[in-house]
N, C-alpha and C positions, 0 to 999 in steps of 0.2 A: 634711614640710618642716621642717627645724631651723632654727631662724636662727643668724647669724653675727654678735655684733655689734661694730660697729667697738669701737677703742680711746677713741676721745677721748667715746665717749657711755657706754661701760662706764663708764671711770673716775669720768664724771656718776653714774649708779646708782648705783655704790659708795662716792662720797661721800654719796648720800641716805641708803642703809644704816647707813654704820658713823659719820658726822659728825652727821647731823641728829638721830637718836633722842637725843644726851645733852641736846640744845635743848629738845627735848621731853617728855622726864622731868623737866626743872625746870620747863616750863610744866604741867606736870598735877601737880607737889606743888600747883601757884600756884589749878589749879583745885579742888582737895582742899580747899583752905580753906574756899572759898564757901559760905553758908549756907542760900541757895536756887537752885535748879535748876529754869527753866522748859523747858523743849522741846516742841517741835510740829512734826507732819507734814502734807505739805499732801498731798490729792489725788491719787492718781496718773495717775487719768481724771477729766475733770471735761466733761460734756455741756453744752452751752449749746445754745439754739435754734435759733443759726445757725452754729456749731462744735464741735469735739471742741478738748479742750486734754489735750493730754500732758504730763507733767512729767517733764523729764528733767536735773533740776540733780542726782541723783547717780546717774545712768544709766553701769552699769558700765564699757559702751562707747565712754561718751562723755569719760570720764576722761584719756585718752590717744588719743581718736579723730579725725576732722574732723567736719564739719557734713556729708557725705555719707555718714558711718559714721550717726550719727545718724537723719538721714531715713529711710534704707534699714529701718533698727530700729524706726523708727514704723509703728503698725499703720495700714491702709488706704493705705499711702506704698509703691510700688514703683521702685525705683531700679536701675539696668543700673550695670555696669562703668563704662562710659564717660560717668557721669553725666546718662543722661536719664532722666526722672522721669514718673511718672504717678500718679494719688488714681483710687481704683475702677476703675483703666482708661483713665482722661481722659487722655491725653497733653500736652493745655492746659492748662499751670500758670503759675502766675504766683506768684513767692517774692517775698516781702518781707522785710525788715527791722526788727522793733519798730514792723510796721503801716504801713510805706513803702515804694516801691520806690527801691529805688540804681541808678545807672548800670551797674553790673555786672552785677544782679540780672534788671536789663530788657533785658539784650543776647540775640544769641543764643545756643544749647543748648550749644556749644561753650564759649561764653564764660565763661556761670553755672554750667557743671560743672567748670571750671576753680577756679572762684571757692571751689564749695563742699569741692574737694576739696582746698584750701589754707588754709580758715577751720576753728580749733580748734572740735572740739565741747566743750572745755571751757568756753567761754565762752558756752555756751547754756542759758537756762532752760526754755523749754517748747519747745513746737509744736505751733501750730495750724494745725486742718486745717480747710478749708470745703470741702465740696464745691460748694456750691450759695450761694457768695456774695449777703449782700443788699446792696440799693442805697447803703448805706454806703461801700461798697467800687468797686473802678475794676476790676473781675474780667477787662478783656482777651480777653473769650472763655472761660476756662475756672475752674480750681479754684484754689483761694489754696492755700499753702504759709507761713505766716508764722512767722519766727525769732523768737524773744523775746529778748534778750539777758539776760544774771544784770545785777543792781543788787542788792548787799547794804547796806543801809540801814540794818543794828544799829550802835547806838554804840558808839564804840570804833575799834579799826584790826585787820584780819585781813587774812591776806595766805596766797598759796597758789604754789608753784613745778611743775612739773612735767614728766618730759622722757620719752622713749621712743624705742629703738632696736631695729631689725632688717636685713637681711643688706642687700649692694648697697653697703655706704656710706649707707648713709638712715637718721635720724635726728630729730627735732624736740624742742625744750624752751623751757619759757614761763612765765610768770609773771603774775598779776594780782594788785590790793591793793585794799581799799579802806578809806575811816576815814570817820567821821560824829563828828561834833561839832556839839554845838546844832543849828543849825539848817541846817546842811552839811554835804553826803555829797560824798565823792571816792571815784574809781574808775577805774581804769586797768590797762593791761595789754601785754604784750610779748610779742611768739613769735618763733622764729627754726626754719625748718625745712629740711632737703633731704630735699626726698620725689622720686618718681620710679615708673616704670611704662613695663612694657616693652611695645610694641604691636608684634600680627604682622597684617598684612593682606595679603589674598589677593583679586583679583579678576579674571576672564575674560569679553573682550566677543564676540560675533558680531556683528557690525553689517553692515548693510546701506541704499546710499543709493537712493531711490525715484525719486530725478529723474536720475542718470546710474547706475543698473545695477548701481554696483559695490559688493563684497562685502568681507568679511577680518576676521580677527579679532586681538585685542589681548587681553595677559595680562600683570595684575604681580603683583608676589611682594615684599612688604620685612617686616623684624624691626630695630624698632629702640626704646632702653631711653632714655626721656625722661625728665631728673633735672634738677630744679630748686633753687634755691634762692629760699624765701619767705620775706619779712620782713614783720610785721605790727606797730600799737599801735594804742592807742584810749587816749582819756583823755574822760570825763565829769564833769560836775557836776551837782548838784543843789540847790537853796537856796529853802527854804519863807521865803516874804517875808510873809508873814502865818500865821495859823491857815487861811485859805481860797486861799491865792495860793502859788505856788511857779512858779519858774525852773528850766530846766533847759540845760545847751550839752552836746554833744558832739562827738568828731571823730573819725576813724580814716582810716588810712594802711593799704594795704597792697603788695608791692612785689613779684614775681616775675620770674627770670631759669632762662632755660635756653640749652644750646647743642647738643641733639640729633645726632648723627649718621647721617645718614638715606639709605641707602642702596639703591636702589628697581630692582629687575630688571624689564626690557619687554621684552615679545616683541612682535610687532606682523609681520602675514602678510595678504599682498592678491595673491589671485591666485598665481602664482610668489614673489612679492621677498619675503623673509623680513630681518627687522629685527633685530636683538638687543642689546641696552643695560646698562649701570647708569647710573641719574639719582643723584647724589651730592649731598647738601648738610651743612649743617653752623649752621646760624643765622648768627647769634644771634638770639632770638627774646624779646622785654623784654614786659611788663604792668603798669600801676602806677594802683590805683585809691584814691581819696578823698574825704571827706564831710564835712560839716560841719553842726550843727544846732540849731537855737536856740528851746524849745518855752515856754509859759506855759500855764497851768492855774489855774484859778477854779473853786472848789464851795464853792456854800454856799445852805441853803433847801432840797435838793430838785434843785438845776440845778447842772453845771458848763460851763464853757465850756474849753476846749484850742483852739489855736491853735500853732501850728506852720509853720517856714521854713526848709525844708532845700537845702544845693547837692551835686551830688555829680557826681564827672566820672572816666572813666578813659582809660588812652591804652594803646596797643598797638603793636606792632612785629613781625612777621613777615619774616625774612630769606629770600625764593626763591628765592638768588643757588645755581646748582647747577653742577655738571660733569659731561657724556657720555661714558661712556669704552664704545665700539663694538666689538662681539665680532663681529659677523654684520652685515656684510662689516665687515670692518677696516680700521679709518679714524684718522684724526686726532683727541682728543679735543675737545669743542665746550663752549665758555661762556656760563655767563648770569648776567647779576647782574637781580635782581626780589627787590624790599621793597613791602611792604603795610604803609601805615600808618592806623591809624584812630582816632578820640577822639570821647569822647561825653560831652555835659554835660548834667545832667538839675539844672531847678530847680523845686523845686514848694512853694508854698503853700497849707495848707489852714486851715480854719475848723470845728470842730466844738462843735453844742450841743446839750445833753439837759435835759429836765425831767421829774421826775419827778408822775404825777397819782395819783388812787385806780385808774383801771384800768389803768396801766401807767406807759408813759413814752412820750413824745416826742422824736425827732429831727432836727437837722437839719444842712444843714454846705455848705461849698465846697470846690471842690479845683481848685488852678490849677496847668497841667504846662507845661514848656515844654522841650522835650528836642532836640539838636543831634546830627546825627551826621556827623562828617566823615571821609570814607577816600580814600585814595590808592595807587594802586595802580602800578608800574611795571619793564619788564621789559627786557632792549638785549641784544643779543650781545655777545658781546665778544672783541676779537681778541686772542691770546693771545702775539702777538708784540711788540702794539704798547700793547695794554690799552685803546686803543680800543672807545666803548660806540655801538652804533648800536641808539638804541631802538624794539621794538617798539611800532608808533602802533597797534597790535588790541589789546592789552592794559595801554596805560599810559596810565591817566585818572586824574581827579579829580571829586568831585559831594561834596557837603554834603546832607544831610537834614534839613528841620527839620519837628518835631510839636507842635504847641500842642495843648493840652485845657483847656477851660473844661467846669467840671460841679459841679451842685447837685443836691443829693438833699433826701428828706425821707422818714422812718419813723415810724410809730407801733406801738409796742408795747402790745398790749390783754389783760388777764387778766380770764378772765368765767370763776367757775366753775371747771369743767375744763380750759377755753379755755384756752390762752395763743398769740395769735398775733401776728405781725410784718408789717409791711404796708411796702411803700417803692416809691421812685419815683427813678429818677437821669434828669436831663437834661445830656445830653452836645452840645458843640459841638465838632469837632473840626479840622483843617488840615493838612493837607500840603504842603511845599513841597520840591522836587526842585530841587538847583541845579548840572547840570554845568557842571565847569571850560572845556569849551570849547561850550558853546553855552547857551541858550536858559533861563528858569527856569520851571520847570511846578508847576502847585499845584491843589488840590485841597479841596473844603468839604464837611464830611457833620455831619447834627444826627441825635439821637436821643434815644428817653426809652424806657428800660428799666427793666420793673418789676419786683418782686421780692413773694416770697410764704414766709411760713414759717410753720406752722402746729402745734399738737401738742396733743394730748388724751388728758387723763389716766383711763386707765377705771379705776386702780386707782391707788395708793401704789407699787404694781411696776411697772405696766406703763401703757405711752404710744403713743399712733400718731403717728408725724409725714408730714408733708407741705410740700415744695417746691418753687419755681420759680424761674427766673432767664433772663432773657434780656439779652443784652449782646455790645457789638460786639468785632471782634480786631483791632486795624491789623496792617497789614503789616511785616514785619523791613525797617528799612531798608535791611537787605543785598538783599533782592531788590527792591529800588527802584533797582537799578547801571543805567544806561542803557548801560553799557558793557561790556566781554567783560575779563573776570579772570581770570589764571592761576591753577588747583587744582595740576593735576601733568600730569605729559607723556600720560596719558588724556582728563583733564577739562577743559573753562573753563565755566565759570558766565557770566551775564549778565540780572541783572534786568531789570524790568519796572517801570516810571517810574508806570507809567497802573493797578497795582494799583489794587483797592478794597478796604476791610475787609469780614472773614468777618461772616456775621449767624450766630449761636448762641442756643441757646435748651435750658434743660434742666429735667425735669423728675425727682421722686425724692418715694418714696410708702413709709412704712415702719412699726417699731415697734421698741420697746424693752422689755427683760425683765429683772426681777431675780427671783430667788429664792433665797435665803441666799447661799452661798457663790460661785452662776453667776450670772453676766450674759450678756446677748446679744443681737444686734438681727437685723432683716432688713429688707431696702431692696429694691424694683425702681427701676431708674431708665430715662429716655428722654429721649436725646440726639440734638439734628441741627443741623446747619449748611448754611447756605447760599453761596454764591460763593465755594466754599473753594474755597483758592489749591493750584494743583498744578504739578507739574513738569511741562515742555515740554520734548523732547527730541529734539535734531538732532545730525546728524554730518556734522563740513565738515573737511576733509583729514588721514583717519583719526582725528581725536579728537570725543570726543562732548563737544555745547555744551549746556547744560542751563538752560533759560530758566522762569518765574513765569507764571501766565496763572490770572487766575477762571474759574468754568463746575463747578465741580466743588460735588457733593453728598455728605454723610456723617450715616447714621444708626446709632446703637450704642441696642439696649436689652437688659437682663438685670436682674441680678439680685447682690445681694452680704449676706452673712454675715458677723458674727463674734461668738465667744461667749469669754469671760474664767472662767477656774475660781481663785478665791483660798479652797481648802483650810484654812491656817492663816497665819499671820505671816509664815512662812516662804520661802512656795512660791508661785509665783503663775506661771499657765499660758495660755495663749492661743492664740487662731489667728481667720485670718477673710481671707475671698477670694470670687473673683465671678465670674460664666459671662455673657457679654456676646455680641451679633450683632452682628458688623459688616456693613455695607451701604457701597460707597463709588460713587459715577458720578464717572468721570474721564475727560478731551476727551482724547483722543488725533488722530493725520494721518488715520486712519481714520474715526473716529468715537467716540462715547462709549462708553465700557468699563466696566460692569457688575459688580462682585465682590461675594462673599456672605464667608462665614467666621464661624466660632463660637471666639469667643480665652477666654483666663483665667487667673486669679493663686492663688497662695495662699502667707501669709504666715504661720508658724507663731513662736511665741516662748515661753519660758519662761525663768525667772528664781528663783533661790534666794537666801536671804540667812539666813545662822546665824553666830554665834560670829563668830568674823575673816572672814568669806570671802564676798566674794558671786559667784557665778556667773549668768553669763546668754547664754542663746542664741536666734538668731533665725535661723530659714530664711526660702528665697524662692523658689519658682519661678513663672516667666512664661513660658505656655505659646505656638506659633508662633500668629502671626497677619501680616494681611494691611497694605498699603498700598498709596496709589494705584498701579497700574500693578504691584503688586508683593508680595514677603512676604517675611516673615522666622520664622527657626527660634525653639527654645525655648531659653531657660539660665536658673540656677540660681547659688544662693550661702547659703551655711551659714555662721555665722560665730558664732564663740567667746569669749567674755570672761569672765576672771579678777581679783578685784581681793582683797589680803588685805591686814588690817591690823593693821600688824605691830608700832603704839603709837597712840594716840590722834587722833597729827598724821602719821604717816608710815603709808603703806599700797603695796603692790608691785600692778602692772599687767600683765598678759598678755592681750594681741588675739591672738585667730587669724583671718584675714579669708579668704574665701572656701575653705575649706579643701578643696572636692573640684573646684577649678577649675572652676567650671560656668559661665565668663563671656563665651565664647566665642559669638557670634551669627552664625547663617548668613542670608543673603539673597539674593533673586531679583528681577529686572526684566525684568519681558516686553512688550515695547512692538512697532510697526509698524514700527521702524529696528532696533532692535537687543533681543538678549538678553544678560542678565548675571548670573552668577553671582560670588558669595565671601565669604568669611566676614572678621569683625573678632574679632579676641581683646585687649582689654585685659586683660591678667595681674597679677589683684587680691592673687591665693593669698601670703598674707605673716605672717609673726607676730614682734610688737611685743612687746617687755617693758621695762615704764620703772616708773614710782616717781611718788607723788605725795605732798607734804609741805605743810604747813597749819601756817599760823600763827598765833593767836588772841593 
């Protein structure tokens, strides 16, 4: 695939090229002068007890990438096309933000893959991975994913630009600065991008209804290329108010718009009557998310204290409004106008303190949530003569969500010896309140106290064994809290489940670590189960299938994961590491509970060179098929390329190749008591970027 790139991001390039290097050869006579030269590199893996930290502030890919090029590139991180994410296999993740969650971040998989595949990877420092959260943390059910954000804090002002184009018209270029004086750092940053991605989906039902006999099947077919425009900023402060005291504010905006054309082929056959369609729409489809956050920090003795007050809310617009135009039998075309609107405000305060003893440290902290979710949903016919809307009352409702969390933890960190272990305790109180628009408001009260274990002993200087646990509850997506029925597409309506309970999980993970000159490498089994996991319930009420939430459902996964690191020389540094997993799932079906076995698995290879001007770096991925409630899905794969050469001291050139043998395409299966379904999803990742990066000290 060559790319094509437009005109108005070329001519960006080419001023990087031929304008900015003379900027830059007067700033390196300026740095020629200087009479000392300190430098230092940090880590590029750094193990903690209860995390891995990656460093990826000059990760080739991440220079000109997003925050899902990124993840995909971290080892033990498995990421799909279409942004859903798993750690060793856990499909339970929960991403944060510089150790919080955001409104965006806590929505659904939709939502936060959206999120991440419009957030620059350039403005990322590390990532941490936990698999096995301790009670510090609000873990949701599964594995943390945490973004570090970059803070450069040397004195002075540096400032960096950056832009990258490939074929389509798509494009992005962005800018961050920061300056420190005395005892104030500033930091800020701009992006502006149109990115885009073409989805082809394909799916075939046979369904059949159990209470009136009847049969038929439904088939759709669409290809359609979703290009957005995303606007982003952030601005920080930081202001040390003593030697042991420092203030900290931040904020970020970020703002997407698309207008899709989306035009969706239905077959649909019951008996004789044969159906045949195009469902047409067109948006416009808005997203605009924001934060705000206001932190204090105290060390001194031994003990700090942090405390922390953040708001963060985002709002959403979904256009449904569509047009029928009737091939089989031939008809008059039919209208709809349906908007989905939803907003979510997430405020939380926490309290965090550590002291340090001879045998370790002590912890402790609070964390107050209070999180809103409101959607609106509504759909009308409409007559085409008169523009008259008669609204559908089965699909146009309203309900608010509200989630409160009160929770207090407590850790202690002990070093004996060999010993270093970690102990903690979180007590969770939590609520529910379901408020539809035309009825009733229902609510809900659950406590719990979940512990947490981490443990590691060292037989040698090289090598360690570790050992841990965590058990921790998952609420419910408020989306499946809809007491009401919502239009998907002329197949599907969706309809929560008010009377949800949260998932009980509990994981276990048993391992060791190995150095020997140049290799590293560890091994892990682990063992995971849940209980009252929430599953799909699915019925068919005049030829489209409704898809409803319901507890009863069980899931246990245990295996086993690897990975081993070879850094040869300075140069070269080489990787890989993946996992062989049992899935187990019981899920309630009309019939009865349905039983499935399956053996899934990953493997994530990477290598990375760095000489003279250039650095190269590649990461593969495959994710082998496995199983879900009621169902499975195929395998796919992605290979991805990056080039970065530099080409003066402040200017360096950029090349992504991103999936480069299309391997993003996902097949799936549903085999239930009503219906079977077949079809595959392809989002079409396969692209290659070539932009420019310039720095200015």
């Amino acid at each position: 695939m060559i790319a094509c790139v437009p005109r108005a991001a070329l001519s960006l390039i080419l001023l990087g090229l031929v304008a900015l290097p003379e900027a830059s050869r007067a700033q390196e006579k300026e740095a020629a002068s200087a009479t000392v030269v300190v430098a230092g590199k940090r880590e590029a893996v750094v193990k903690k007890l209860d995390k891995t930290v990656y460093d990826v502030a000059n990760s080739t890919r991440a220079a000109n990438g997003t925050a899902q090029d990124v993840l995909q590139s971290t080892p033990e991180v498995s990421v799909s096309a279409d942004g859903q994410i798993s750690v060793k296999g856990n499909t339970r993740v929960t991403v944060l933000v510089n150790g919080k969650p955001t409104a965006i971040t806590s929505g659904s998989g939709d939502e936060r893959a959206l999120a991440l595949q419009t957030m620059s990877g350039a403005d990322i420092a590390s990532i941490e991975v936990i698999t096995n959260p301790s009670a510090a943390y609000q873990a949701n059910g599964g594995a943390i994913l945490n973004i570090v954000l970059k803070r450069n804090r040397k004195p002075g002002a540096h400032a960096q630009i950056q832009g990258s184009a490939t074929d389509q018209g798509l494009w992005n270029v962005g800018s961050a600065g920061d300056m420190t004086r005395d005892s104030l750092s500033l930091h800020g940053n701009l992006a502006f991008r149109h990115d885009g991605t073409l989805k082809i989906r394909q799916s075939a039902v046979d369904w059949n209804n159990p209470l009136g006999g009847q049969t038929g099947q439904t088939r759709q077919t669409s290809e359609v290329f979703v290009r957005r425009t995303v606007e982003s900023a952030a601005l920080s402060l930081d202001r040390a108010l003593s030697d042991t005291d420092s203030l900290s504010l931040s904020a970020r905006h970020n703002a997407r718009r698309s207008r899709p054309l989306f035009d969706v082929l239905n077959e649909e056959r019951s008996g004789a009557a044969e159906t045949i369609y195009h469902r047409i729409s067109d948006g416009p489809n808005e997203q605009s998310d924001n934060s705000a956050s206001v932190s204090f920090s105290h060390q001194d003795r031994g003990a700090a204290l942090k405390a922390m007050v953040q708001h963060s809310a985002t709002k959403g617009l979904i256009d449904k409004s569509y047009s029928d135009v009737f091939l089989e039998p031939a008809g008059a075309s039919a209208y709809s106008h349906g908007t989905t609107k939803s907003a979510r405000h997430l405020s939380q305060a926490t309290v965090d303190w550590s002291r340090s003893t001879e045998q370790g440290q002590w912890g402790m902290g609070l964390d107050l949530q209070r999180k809103v979710d409101d959607l609106y949903n509504y759909q009308a016919l409409v007559d085409p003569s008169t523009g008259a809307e008669t609204p559908d009352l089965n699909t146009s409702n309203g309900y608010a969500v509200k989630t409160t969390l009160h929770a207090a933890y407590l850790t202690d960190q002990i070093r004996y010896e060999k010993w270093e272990v970690l102990l903690g305790g979180r007590a969770e109180r939590m609520a529910l309140q379901v408020s539809p628009a035309q009825s009733g408001m229902q609510t809900a009260h659950w406590r719990a106290f979940n512990p947490s274990l981490h443990a590691q002993y060292a037989v040698s200087d090289k090598v360690d064994l570790t050992l841990s646990y965590r058990r921790s509850v998952q609420m419910p997506d408020p989306r499946d809290l809809n007491p009401f029925t919502t239009y998907v597409d002329a197949q599907n309506l969706s309809r929560g489940n008010p009377r949800l309970k949260p998932q009980l999980l509990s994981s276990w993970e048993i391992g060791g670590n190995v150095e020997a000159g140049q290799l590293s490498g560890s091994l892990n089994a682990f063992f995971r189960s849940s209980r009252e996991t929430v599953a799909d319930a699915r019925s068919f009420a005049d030829k489209v299938l409704l898809t409803s939430k319901q507890n009863g459902g069980r899931a246990r996964s245990t295996g086993i994961t690897g990975s081993v690191d070879w850094t040869p020389d300075a140069t070269l540094r080489l990787g890989m590491d993946g996992g062989a997993y049992g899935v187990m799932l019981d899920t309630p079906d009309l019939s009865g509970p349905v039983r499935q076995n399956a053996v899934s698995g990953y493997v994530n290879f990477r290598a990375a060179y760095s000489g003279g001007h250039d650095d190269v770096s590649l990461d593969a991925h495959v994710q082998s098929a496995g199983i879900t409630p009621l169902g499975r899905y195929g395998a796919t794969s992605s290979v991805n390329l990056s080039w970065k050469h530099q080409v003066s001291k402040t200017l360096s050139l950029t090349v992504n190749a991103n999936d480069i043998f299309d391997g993003s395409k996902r097949r799936y299966w549903i085999d239930t008591s009503t219906f079977r379904q077949a079809g595959f999803d392809h989002f079409v990742a396969r692209r290659i970027y070539v932009g420019f990066v310039k720095k200015f000290e």
